[in-house]
C-alpha positions in Angstrom: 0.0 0.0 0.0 1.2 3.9 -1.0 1.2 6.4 1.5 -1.3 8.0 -0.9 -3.6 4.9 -0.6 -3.1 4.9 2.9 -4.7 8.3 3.4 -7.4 8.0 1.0 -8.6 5.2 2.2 -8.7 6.2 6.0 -10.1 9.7 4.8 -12.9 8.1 3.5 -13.4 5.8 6.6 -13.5 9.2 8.8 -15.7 10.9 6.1 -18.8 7.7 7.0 -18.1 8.6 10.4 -18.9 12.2 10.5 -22.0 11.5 8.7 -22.9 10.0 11.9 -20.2 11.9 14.7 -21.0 15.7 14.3 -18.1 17.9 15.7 -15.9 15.1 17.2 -12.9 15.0 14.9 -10.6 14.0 17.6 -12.9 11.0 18.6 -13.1 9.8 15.4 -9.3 10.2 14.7 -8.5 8.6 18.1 -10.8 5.1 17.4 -8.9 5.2 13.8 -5.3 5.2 16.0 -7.0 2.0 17.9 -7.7 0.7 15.0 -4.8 0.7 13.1 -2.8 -0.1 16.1 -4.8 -3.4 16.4 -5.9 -2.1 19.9 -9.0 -2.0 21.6 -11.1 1.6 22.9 -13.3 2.2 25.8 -15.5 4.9 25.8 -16.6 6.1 28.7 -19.1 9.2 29.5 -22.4 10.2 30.8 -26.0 8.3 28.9 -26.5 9.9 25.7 -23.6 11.6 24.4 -23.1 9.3 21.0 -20.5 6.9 22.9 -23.0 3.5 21.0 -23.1 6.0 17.6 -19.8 6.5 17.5 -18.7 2.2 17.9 -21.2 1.7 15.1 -20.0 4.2 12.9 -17.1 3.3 12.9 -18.1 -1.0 12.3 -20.5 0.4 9.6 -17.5 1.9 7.8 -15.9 -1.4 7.6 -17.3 -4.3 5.7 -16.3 -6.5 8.6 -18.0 -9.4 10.7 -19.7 -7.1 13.7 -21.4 -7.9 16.8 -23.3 -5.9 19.6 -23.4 -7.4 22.9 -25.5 -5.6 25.7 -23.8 -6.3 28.9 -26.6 -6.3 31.7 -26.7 -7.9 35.5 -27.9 -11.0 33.7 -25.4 -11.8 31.2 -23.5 -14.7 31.6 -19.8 -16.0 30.7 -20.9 -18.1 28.0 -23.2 -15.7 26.2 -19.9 -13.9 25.3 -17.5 -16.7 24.5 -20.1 -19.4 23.9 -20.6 -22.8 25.5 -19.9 -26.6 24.5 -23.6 -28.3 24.3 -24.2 -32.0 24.0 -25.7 -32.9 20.7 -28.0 -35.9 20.9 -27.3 -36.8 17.3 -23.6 -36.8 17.3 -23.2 -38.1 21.1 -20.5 -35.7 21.6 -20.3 -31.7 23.3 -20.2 -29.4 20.5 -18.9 -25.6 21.1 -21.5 -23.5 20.0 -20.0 -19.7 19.6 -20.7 -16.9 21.5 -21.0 -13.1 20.2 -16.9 -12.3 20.5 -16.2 -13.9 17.7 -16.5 -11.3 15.4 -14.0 -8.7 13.7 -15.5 -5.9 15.6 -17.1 -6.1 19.0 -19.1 -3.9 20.2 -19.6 -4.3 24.5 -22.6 -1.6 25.2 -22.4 -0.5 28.5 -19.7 -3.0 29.7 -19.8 -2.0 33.3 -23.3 -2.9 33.8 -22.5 -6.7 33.8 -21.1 -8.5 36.9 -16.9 -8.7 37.1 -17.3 -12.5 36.6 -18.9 -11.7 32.8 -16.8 -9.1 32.8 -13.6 -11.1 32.9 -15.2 -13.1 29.9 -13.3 -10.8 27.8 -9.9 -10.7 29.3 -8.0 -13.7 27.3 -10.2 -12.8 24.0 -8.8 -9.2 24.4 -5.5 -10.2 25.3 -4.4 -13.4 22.9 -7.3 -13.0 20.4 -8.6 -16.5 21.6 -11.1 -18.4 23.8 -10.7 -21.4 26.1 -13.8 -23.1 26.7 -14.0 -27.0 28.3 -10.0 -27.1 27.2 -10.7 -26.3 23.9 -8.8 -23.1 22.4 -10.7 -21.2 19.5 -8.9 -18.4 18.1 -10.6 -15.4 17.2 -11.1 -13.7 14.2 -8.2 -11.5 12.5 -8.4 -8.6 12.6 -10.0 -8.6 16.0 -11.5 -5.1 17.9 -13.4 -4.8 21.0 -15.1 -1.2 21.0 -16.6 -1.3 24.5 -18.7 2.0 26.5 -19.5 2.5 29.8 -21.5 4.8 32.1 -19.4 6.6 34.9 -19.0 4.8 38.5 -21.4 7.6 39.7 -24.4 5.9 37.8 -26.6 3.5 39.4 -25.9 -0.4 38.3 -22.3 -0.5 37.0 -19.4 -2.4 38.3 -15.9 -1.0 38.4 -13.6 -2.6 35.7 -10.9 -4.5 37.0 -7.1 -3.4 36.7 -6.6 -6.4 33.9 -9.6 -5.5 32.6 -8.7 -1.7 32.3 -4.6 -2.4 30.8 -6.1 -4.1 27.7 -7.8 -1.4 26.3 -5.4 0.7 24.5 -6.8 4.2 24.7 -10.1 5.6 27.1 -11.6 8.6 25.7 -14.5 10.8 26.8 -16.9 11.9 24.0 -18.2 14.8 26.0 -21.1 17.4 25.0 -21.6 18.3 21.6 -21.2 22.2 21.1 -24.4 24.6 20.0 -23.9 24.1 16.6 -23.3 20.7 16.3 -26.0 20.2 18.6 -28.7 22.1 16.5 -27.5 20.1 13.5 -28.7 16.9 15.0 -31.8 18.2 15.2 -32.2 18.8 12.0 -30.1 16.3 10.5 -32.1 12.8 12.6 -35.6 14.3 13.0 -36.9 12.2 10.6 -34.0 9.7 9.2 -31.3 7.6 11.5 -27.7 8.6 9.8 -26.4 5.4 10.7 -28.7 3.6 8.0 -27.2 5.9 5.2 -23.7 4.7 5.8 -22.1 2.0 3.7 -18.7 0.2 3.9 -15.7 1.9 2.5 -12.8 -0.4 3.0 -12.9 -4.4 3.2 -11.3 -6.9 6.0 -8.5 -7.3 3.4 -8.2 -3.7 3.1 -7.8 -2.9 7.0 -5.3 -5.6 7.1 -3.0 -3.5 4.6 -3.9 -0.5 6.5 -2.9 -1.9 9.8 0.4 -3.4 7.9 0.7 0.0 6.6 0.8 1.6 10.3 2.8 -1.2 11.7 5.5 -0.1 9.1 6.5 3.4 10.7 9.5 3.6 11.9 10.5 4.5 15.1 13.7 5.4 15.9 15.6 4.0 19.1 15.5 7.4 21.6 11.6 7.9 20.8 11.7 4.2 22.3 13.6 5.5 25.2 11.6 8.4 25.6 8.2 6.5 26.1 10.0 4.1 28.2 11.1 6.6 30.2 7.6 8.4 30.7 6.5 5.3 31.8 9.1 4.3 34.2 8.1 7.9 35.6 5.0 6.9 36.3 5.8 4.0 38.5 7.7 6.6 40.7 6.0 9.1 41.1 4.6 10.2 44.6 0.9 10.6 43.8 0.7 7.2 42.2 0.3 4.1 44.1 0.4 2.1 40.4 2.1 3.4 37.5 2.3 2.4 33.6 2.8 -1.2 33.0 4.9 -2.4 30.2 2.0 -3.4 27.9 0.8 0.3 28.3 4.3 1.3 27.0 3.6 -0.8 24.2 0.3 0.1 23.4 1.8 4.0 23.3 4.6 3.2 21.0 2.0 1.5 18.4 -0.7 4.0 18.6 2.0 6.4 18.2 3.2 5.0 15.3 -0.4 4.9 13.8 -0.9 8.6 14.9 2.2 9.1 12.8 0.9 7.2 9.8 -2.5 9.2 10.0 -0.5 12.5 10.0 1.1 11.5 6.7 4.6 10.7 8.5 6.7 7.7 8.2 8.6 8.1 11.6 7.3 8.7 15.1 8.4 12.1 16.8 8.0 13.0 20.4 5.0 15.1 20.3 3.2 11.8 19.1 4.2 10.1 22.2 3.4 13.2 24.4 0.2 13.9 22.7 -0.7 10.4 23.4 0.2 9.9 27.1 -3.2 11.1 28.9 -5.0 8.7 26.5 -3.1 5.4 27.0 -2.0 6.3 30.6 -5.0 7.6 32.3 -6.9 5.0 32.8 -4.3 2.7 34.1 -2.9 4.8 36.7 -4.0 5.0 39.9 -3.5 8.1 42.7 -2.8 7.7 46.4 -5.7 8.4 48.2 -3.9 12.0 49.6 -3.9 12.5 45.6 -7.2 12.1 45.3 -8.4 13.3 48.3 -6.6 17.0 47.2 -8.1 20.1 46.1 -5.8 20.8 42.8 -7.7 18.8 40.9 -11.2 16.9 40.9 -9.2 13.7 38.9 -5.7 14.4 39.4 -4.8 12.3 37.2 -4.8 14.5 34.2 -2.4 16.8 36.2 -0.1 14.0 37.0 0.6 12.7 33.4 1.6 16.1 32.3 3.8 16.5 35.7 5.6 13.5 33.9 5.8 14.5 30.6 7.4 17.7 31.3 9.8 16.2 34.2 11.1 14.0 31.0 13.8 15.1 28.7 12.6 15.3 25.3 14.8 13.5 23.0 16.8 14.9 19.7 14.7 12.6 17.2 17.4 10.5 15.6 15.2 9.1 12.2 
């Protein structure tokens, strides 16, 4: 693939979206980075802000195997991965698959489930398989879980385990829609759903030369330093009682590299891996309770990440 294919192709994967997305360019650039990184995105905001829209835009773009799963209180294990079930005719257990085995997995409202459902999706998210009755079934390739969920402050959800919260490459808050964009809406779904208009742009072979694409971009030895280093910073820093862990390092350095590719770059600079920080970081650290108990800052962690950052040298990129 050209660099000029490259960018025509993911141009017209962001154009479907903002059919659907009005005013949330950096949203929809930031699920491309996950994508192309081969990561996998939690969304996470208040009911209502597009955070569902947003996951199906983006699977509607793609002419890929998709599935929704609603996570509720009920939802079981095997209603994700699937279950082995005896079949009368064959006299033998035959695994019957559950709704992750699809390109792109869409987990609405994952923190409504119970941890135990939850944790359903840790190997699938982690080594792109499933174990079931000692049986391994590997999972689709590519493979994304795009998965929202309501803040802790709402009634019904379950906090996310640590595991749970180090697979997913990148959190991101959609956040209000300005006036404009707002008013649009209005106008724009009053008597149509945008969602129905949208039509794939790119086949499953097509991402894969994408993400091949992405996975190509260099990145020079003292960028690796530098994120290393941010991360190690993490883990001693005194308002942090857990820090970065290496997979978070990796997951920076690829969506860096992707962030490159989307710029039109071949080579990762540092402001890709600053820029990047607060959205592969922040979710996975987690403050002392003085930290969070202080007045500076409502979530300090935010405030802490760009504490790091700065307390880092920034490196003479060496191409």
């Amino acid at each position: 693939m050209t660099p000029e294919e490259f960018r025509e192709t993911t141009n017209r994967i962001a154009e479907a979206m903002r059919r659907v997305i009005d005013g949330k360019e950096h949203a929809i650039r930031s699920s491309l980075v996950v994508l192309l990184a081969e990561g996998h995105l939690l969304l996470e905001d208040v009911p209502g802000v597009g955070k569902t829209m947003l996951a199906r835009a983006l699977a509607a773009s793609i002419d890929a195997d998709v599935r929704r799963i609603q996570f509720t209180p009920d939802l079981l294990p095997g209603d994700v991965t699937g279950v082995s079930i005896f079949s009368p005719a064959n006299r033998e257990f035959e695994f019957t698959r559950g709704a992750v085995f699809a390109n792109i997995v869409i987990a609405d409202e994952i923190n409504r489930s119970s941890p135990k459902t939850q944790s359903a999706l840790l190997e699938a998210m982690e080594e792109r398989q499933v174990s079931v009755d000692g049986h391994t079934h590997l999972l689709p390739d590519p493979f994304l879980v795009v998965a929202t969920q309501n803040p802790l402050e709402m009634d019904g959800t379950y906090a996310l385990p640590e595991a749970q919260l180090d697979r997913f490459m990148m959190r991101m808050s959609m956040g209000y829609p300005d006036a404009q964009a707002e008013a649009l809406m209005l106008r724009q779904r009053d008597t149509s759903n945008p969602l129905t208009q949208i039509r794939p742009v790119v086949t499953l072979d097509g991402i894969s030369r994408l993400i091949d694409f992405a996975h190509r971009v260099h990145v020079s030895t003292l960028i690796e330093q530098y994120a290393v280093s941010i991360a190690q910073a993490t883990r001693s820093h005194p308002d942090l009682r857990l820090g970065a862990s290496p997979r978070a390092t990796l997951h920076l350095v690829r969506a860096a590299k992707a962030w490159a590719a989307l710029q039109g770059r071949a080579f990762v600079i540092p402001d890709d891996i600053a820029d990047l920080a607060r959205s592969v970081f922040a979710h996975r650290l987690i403050p002392t309770r003085t930290a969070a108990a202080g007045r500076r800052a409502a979530d300090p962690i935010p405030r802490i990440i760009d504490e790091v950052v700065q307390s880092v040298a920034v490196p003479l990129a060496d191409r």
